[in-house]
ROMARKE-755589 format. One line per 3 residues: number of its first residue (from 1); their letters; for each residue x, y, z of N, C-alpha, C. Coordinates in Angstrom, 2 decimals. Example, Ala and Ser with C-alpha at 12.3 -4.5 7.8 and 13.67 -1.06 7.14 Angstrom:
2
1 = AS = 13.19:-5.69:7.80:12.30:-4.50:7.80:13.20:-3.30:7.80 ~ 12.85:-2.25:7.08:13.67:-1.06:7.14:12.90:0.03:7.87 .
***
This chain:
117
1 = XXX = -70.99:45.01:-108.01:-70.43:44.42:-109.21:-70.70:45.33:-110.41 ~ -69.40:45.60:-110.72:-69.74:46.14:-112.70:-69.39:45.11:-113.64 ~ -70.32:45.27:-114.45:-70.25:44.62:-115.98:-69.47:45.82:-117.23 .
4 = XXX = -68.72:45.26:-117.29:-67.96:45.99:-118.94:-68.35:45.57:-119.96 ~ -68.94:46.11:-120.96:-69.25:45.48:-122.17:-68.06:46.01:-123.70 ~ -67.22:45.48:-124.00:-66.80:46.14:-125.23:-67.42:45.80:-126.35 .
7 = XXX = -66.76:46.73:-127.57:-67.42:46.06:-128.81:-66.43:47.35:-129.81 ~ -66.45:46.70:-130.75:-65.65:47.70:-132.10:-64.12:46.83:-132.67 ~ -64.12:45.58:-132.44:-62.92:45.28:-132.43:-63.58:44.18:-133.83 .
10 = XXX = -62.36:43.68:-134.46:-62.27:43.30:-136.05:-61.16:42.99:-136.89 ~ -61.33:42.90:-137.96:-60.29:42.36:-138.76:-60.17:43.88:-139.65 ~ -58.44:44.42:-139.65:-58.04:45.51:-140.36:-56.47:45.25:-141.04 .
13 = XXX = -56.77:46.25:-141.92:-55.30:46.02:-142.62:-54.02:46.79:-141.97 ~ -53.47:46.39:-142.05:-51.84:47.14:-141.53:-52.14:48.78:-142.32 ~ -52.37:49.60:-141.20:-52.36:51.27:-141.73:-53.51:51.95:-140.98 .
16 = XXX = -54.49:50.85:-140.98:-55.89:50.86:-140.72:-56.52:51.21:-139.47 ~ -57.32:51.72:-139.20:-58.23:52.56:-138.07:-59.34:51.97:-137.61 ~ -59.18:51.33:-136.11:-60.46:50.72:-135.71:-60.93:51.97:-134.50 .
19 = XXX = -61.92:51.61:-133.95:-61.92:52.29:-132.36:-63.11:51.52:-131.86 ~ -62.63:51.41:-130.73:-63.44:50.29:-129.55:-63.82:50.98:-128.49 ~ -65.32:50.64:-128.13:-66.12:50.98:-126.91:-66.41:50.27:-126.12 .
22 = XXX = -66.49:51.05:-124.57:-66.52:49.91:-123.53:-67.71:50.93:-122.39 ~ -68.81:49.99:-122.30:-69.90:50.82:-121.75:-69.88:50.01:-120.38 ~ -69.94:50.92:-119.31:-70.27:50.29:-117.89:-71.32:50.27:-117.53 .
25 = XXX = -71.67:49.79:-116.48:-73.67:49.09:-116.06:-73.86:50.09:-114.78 ~ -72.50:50.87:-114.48:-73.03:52.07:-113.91:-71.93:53.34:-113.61 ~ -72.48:54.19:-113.65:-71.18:55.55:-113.91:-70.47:55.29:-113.35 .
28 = XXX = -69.21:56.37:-113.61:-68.07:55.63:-112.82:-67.80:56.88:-111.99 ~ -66.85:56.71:-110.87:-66.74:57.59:-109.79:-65.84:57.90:-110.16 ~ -65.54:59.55:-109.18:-64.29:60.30:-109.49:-62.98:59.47:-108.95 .
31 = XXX = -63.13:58.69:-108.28:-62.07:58.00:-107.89:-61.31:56.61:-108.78 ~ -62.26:56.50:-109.53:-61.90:55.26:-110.47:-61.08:55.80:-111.98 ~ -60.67:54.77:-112.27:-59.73:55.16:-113.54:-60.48:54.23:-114.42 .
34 = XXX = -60.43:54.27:-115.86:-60.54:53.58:-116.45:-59.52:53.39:-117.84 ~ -59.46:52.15:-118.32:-58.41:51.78:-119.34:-58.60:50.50:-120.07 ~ -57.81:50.21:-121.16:-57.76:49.13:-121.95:-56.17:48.51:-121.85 .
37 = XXX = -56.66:47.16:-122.12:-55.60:46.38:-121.49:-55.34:45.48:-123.03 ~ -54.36:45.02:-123.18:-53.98:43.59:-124.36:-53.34:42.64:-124.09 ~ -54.00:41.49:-124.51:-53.31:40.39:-124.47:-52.97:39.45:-125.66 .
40 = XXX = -51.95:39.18:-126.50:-51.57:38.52:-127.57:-51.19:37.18:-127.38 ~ -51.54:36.40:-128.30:-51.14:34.88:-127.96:-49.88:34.60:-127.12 ~ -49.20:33.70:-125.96:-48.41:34.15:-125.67:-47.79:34.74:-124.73 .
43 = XXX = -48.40:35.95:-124.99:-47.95:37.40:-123.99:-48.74:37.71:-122.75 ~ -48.33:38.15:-122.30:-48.90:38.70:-121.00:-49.88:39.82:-121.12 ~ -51.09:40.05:-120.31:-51.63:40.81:-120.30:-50.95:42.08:-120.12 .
46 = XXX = -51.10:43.71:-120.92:-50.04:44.31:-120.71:-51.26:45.76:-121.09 ~ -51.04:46.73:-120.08:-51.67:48.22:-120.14:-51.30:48.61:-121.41 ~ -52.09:49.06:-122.53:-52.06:50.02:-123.59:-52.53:51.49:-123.37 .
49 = XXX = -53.62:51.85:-122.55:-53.99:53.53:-122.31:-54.98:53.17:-121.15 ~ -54.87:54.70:-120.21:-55.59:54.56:-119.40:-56.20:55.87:-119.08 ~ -57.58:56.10:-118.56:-57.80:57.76:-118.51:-58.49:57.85:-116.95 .
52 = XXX = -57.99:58.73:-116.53:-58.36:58.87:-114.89:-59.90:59.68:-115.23 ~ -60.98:59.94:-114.11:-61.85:60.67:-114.01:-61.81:62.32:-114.59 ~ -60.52:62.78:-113.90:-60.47:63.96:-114.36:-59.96:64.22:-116.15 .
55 = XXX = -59.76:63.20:-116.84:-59.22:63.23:-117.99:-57.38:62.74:-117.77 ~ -56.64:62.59:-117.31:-55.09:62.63:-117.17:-55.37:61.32:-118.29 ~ -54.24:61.28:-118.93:-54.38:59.80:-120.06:-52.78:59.25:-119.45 .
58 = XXX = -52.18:57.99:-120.05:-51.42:57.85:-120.15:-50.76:56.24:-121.30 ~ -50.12:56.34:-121.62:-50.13:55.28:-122.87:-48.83:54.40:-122.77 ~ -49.03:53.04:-123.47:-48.12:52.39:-123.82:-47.12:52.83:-124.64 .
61 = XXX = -45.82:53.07:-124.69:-44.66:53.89:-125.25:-45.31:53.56:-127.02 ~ -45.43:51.93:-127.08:-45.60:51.67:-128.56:-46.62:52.36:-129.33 ~ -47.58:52.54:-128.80:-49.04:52.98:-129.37:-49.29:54.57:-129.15 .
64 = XXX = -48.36:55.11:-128.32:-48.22:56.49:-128.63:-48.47:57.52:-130.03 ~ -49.25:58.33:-130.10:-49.28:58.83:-131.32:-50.28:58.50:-131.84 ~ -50.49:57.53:-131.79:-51.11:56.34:-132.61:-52.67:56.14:-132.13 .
67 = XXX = -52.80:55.90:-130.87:-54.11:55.55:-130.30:-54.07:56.95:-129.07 ~ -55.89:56.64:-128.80:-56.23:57.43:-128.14:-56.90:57.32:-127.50 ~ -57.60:57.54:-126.45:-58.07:57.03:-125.18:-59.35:58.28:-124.91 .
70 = XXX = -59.98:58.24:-124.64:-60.98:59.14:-124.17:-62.51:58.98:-123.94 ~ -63.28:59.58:-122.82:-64.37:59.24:-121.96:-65.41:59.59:-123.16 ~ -66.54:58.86:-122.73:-68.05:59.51:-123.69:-68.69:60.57:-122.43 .
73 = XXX = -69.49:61.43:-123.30:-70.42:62.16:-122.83:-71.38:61.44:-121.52 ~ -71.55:60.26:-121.72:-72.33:59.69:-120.91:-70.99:59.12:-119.79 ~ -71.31:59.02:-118.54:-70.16:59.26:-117.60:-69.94:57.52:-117.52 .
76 = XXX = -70.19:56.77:-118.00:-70.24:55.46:-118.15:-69.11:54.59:-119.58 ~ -68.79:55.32:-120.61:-68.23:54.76:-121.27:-67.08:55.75:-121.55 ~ -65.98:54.69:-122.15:-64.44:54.81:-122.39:-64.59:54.41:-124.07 .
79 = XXX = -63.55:54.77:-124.78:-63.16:54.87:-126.31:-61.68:54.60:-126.26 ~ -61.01:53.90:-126.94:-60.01:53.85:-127.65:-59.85:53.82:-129.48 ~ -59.37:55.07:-129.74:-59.39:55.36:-131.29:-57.99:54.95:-131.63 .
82 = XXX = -58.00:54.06:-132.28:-56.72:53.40:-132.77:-56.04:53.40:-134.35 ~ -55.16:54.05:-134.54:-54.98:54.63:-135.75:-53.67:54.07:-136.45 ~ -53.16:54.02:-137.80:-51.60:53.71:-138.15:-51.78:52.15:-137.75 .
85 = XXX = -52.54:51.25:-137.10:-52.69:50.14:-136.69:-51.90:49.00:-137.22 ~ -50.90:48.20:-136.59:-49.88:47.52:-137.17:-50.17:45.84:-136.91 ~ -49.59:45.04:-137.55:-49.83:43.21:-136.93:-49.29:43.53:-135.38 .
88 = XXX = -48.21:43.92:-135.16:-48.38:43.44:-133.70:-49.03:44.22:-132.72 ~ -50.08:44.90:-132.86:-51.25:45.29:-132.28:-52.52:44.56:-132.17 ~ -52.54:43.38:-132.93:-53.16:42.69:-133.03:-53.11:41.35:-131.49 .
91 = XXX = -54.06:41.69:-130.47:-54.80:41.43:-129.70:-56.25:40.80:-129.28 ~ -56.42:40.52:-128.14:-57.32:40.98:-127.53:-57.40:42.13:-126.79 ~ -58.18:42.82:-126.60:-58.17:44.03:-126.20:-59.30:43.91:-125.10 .
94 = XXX = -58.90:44.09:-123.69:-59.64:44.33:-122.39:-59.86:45.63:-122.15 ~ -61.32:46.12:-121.74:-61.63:47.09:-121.03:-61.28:46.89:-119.12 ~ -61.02:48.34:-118.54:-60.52:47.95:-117.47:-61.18:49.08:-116.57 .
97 = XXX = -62.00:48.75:-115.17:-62.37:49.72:-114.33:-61.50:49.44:-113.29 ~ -60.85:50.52:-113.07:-60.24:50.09:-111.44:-60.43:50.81:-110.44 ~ -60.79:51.18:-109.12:-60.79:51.47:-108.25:-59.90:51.56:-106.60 .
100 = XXX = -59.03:52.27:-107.10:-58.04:52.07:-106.01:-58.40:52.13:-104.53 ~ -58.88:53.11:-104.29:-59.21:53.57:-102.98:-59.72:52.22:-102.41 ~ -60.70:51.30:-103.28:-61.18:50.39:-102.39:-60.51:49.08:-103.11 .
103 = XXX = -59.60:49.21:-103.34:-58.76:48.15:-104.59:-59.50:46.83:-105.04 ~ -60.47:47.37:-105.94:-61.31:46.70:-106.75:-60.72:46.99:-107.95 ~ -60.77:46.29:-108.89:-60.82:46.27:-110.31:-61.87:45.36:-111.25 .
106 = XXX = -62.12:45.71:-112.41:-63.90:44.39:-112.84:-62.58:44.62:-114.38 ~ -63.06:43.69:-115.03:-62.48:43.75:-116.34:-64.12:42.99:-117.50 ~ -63.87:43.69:-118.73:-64.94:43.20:-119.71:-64.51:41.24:-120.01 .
109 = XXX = -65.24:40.76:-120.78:-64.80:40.10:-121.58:-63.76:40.23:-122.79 ~ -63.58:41.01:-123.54:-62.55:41.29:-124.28:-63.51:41.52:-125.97 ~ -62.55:42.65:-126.45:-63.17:42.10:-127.79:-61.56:42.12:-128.69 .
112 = XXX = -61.71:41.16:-129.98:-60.60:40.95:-131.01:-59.86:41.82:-131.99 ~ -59.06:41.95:-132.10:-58.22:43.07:-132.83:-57.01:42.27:-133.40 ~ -57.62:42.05:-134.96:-56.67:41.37:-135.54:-56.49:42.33:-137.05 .
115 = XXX = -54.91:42.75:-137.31:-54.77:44.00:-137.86:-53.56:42.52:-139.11 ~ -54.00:42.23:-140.47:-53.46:41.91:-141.32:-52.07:42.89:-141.99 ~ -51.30:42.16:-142.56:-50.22:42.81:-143.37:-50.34:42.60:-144.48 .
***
């Protein structure tokens, strides 16, 4: 079992720059990917960025440009730097470990991302 912990998420203005961390309870393997996920009142849970072991990223068309995805030094945590930040970015925001090979996936609790106009 992994535990995800996020944290960095808040109340911002339309323009505005948050970035959210998501620390795992144990490194992650070359085989696992990791990513952040959103869910808005409503809506469906839906992939925003994701970064494989070796670095490969890949992003939600909307948040392109915009946000950024990338590993910490410590082989355990993921970053999303979120920039230009608009109301309908305004979420919950899930951290996501997945593991294909043995098709596991763990997800955090979530942290809040509510971006005012």
């Amino acid at each position: 079992q992994v535990q995800l912990v996020e944290s960095g998420g808040g109340l911002v203005q339309a323009g505005g720059s948050l970035r959210l961390s998501c620390v795992a309870s144990r490194s992650i393997f070359s085989t696992e990917t990791m990513g952040w996920y959103r869910q808005a009142p409503g809506n469906q849970r839906e992939l925003v960025a994701a970064i494989t072991s070796g670095g490969s990223t890949n992003y939600e068309d909307s948040v392109k440009g915009r946000f950024t995805i990338s590993r910490g030094n410590a082989k355990n945590t993921v970053y999303l730097q979120m920039n230009s930040l608009k109301p309908e970015d305004t979420a919950i925001y899930y951290c996501n470990l997945r593991n294909t090979p043995l098709g596991m996936a763990y997800w955090g609790k979530g942290t809040l991302v509510t971006v005012s106009s």
